[in-house]
Backbone as CSV, one residue per row, in Angstrom:
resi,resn,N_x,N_y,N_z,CA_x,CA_y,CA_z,C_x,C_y,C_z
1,UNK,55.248,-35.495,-32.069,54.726,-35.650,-33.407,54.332,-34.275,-33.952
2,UNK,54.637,-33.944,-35.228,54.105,-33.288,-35.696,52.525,-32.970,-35.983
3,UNK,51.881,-31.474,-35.694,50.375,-31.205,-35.851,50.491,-30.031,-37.337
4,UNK,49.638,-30.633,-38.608,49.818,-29.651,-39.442,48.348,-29.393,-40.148
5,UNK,48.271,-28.067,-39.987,46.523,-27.792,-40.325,46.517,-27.250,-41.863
6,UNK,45.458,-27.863,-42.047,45.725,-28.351,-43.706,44.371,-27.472,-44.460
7,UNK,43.806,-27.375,-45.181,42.663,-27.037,-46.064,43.245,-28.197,-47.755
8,UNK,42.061,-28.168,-47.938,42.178,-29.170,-49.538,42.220,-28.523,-50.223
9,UNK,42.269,-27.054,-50.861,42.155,-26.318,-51.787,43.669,-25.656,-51.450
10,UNK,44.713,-26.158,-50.601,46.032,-25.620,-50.218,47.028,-26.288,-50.917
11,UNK,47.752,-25.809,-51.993,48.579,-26.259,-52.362,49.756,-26.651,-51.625
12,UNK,50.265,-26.177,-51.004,51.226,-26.279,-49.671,51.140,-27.107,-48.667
13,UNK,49.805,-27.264,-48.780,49.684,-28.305,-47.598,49.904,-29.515,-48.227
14,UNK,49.186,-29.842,-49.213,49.646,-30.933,-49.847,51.085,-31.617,-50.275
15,UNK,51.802,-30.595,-50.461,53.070,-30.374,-50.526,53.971,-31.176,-49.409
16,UNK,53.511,-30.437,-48.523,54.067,-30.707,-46.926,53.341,-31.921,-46.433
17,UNK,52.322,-32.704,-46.892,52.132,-33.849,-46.552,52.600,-34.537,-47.329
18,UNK,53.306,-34.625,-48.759,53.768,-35.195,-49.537,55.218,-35.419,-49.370
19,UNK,55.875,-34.376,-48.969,56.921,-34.140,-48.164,57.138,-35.355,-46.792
20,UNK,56.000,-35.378,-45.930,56.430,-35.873,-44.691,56.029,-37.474,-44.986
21,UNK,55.010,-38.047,-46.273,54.922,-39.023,-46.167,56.109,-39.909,-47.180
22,UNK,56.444,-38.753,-48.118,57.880,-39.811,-48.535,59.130,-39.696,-47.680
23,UNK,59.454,-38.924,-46.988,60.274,-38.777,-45.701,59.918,-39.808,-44.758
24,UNK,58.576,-40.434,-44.417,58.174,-41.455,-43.475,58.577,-40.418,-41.892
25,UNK,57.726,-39.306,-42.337,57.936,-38.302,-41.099,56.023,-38.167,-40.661
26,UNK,55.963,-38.699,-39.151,55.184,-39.269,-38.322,54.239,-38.068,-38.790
27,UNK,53.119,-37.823,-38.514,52.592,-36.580,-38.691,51.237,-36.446,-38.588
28,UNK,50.057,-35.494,-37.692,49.001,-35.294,-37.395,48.167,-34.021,-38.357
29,UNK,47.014,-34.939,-39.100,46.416,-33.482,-40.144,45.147,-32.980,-39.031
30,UNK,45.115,-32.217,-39.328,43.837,-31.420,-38.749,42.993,-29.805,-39.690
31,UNK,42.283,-30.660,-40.952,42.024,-29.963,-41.718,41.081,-28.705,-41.106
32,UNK,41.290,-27.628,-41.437,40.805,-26.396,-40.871,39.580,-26.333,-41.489
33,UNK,39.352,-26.711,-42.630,37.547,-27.037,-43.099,36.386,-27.603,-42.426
34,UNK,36.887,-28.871,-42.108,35.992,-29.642,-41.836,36.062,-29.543,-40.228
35,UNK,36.944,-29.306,-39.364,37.355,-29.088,-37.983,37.603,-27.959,-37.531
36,UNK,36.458,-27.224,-36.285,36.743,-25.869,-36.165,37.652,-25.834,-35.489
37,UNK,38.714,-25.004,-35.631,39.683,-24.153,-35.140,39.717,-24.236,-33.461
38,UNK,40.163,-24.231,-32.075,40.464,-24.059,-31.333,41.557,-23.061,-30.864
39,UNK,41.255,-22.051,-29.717,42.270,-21.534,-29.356,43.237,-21.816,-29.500
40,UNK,43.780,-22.921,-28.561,44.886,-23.359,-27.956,45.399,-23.613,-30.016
41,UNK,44.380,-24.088,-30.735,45.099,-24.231,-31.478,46.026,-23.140,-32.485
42,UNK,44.894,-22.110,-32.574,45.458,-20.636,-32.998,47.014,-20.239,-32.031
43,UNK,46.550,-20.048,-30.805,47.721,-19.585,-29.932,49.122,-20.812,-30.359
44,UNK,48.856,-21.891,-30.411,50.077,-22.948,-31.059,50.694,-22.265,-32.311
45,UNK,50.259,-22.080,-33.084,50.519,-21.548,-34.311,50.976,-20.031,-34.424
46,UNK,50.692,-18.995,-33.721,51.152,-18.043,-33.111,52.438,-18.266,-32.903
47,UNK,52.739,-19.025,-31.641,53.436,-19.425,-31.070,55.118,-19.956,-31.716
48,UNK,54.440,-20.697,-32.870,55.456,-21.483,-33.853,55.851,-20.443,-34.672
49,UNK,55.194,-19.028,-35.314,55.536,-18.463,-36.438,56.475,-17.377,-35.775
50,UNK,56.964,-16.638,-37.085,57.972,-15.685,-36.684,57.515,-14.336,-37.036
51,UNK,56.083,-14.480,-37.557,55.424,-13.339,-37.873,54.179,-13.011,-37.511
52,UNK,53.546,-13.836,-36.631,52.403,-13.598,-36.350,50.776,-13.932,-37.215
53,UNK,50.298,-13.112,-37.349,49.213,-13.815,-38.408,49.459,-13.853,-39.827
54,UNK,50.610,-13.282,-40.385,51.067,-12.746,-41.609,51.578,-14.258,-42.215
55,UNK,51.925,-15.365,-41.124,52.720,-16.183,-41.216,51.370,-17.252,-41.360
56,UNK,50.760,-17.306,-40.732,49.598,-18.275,-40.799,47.832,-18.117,-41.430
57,UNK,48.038,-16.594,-42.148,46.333,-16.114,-42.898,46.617,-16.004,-44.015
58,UNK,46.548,-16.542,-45.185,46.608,-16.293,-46.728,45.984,-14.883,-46.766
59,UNK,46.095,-13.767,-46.726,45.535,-12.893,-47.377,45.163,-12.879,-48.579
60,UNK,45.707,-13.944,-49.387,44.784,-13.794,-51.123,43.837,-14.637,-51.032
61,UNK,43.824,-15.088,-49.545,42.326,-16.345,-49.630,41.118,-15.298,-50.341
62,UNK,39.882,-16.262,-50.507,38.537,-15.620,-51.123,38.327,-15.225,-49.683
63,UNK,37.712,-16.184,-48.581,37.694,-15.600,-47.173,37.736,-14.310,-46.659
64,UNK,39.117,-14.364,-47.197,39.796,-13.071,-46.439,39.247,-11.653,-47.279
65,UNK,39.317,-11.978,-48.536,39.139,-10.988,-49.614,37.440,-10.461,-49.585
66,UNK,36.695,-11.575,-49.140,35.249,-11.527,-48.773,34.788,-10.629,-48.038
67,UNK,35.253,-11.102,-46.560,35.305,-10.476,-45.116,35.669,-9.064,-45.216
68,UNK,37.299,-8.835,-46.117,37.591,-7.293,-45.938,38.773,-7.612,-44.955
69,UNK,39.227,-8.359,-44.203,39.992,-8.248,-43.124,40.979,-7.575,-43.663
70,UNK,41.557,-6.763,-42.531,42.849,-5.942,-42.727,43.854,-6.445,-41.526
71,UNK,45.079,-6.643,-41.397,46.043,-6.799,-40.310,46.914,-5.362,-40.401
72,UNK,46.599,-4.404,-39.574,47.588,-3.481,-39.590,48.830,-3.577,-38.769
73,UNK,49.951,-3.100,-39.327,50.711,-3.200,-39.403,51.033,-3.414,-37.310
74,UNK,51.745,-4.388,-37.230,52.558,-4.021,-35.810,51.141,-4.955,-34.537
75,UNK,50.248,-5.204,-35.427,49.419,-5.753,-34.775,49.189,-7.324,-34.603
76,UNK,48.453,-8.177,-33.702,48.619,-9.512,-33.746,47.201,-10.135,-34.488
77,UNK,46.220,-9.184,-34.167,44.832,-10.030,-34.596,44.319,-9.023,-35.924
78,UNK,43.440,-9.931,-36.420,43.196,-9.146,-38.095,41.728,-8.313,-37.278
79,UNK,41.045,-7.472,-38.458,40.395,-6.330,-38.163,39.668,-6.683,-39.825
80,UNK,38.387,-6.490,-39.040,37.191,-6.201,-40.525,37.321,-5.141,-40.773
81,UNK,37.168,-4.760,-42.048,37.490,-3.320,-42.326,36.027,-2.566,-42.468
């Protein structure tokens, strides 16, 4: 079955659940708001992308823009600046 981690303010996600429920494609949410994050679950997602965190961190989030995080280049984990 599919696992897809969602936020409510994600356009995309919605998308992709809208997607899998008129498809009648089986599917597990696990909103990243309300449910903290787990390793295993980060490393899954890692795992699945082809880019690393670039593939799975909105950098135009407020979050991100808040914090300062930077991902330099060639690297896997983000960095407060």
């Amino acid at each position: 079955m599919i696992k897809i981690y969602t936020a409510p303010s994600c356009v995309s996600c919605r998308k992709a659940k809208k997607y899998f429920k008129d498809n009648n494609i089986l599917f597990v949410e696990k909103n990243i708001i309300n449910t903290k994050l787990q390793r295993d679950d980060i490393l899954r997602m890692l795992m699945s992308s082809d880019n690393g965190f670039e593939d799975i961190i909105s950098t135009r989030s407020k979050i991100f823009r808040e914090k300062k995080f930077t991902i330099p280049s060639g690297h896997t984990e983000p960095h407060t600046g």
